[in-house]
N, C-alpha and C positions, 0 to 999 in steps of 0.2 A: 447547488446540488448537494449532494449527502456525500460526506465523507466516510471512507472506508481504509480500515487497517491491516494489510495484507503481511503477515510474519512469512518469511522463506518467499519473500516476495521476485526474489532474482530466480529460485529454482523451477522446474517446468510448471509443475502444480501452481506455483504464485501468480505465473506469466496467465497460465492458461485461467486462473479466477480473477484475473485482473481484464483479460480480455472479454470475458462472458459478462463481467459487471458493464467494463463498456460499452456492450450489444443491448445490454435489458435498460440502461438509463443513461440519459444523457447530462454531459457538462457536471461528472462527480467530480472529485477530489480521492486522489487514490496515495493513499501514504504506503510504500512497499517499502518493508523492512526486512535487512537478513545482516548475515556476518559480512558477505562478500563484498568487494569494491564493484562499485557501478564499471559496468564493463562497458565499451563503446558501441560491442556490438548489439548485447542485448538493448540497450538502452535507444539505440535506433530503432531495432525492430516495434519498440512499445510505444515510441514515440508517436510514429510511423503510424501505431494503431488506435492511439490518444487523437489525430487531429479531426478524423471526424467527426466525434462523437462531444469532442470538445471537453475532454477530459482534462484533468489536470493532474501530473504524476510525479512524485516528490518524493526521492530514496532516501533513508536513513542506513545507516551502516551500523546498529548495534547488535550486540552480547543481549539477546534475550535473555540470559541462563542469567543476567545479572539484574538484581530486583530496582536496585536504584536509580538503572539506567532507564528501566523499564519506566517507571515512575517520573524518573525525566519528561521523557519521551510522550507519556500520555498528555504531564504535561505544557509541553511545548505545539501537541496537536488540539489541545483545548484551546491555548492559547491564542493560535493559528486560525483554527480551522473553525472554535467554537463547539470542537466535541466531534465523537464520530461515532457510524451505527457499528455497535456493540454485536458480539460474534455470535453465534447458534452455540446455546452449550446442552449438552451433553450429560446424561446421569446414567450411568453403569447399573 
């Protein structure tokens, strides 16, 4: 399935785009990224909403604000994952 890179992945917004992704397709690859530490509870709750759908969900705990991490990070999910679907951007 298509990987998907959720930043602010622990906060409700992330939860809640992490959930809608797992209702519209099955058996992704869901990298949810934020500053926080995986908590037990959230992390059950997502779990909990990964197994039908056959998701697979995978936290990183990085410093977005920091470029190299960032760059890390991409990649280590290319590496991993093979790449992931790139975000909706936006022109002002």
């Amino acid at each position: 399935g298509a990987t998907y890179l959720i930043t602010g992945g622990l906060g409700g917004l992330g939860r809640l785009l992490a959930r809608d992704i797992m209702d519209r397709a099955a058996e992704v690859n869901l990298i949810l990224v934020g500053r926080s530490a995986w908590g037990e509870d959230v992390s059950l709750a997502l779990l909990n909403d990964a197994a039908p759908s056959g998701a697979c969900i995978v936290y990183r705990q990085v410093e977005v604000t920091n470029r190299a991490v960032v760059i890390g990070l991409i990649r280590d999910i290319e590496r991993e994952f093979g790449g992931f679907v790139p975000p909706p951007m936006f022109d002002d």
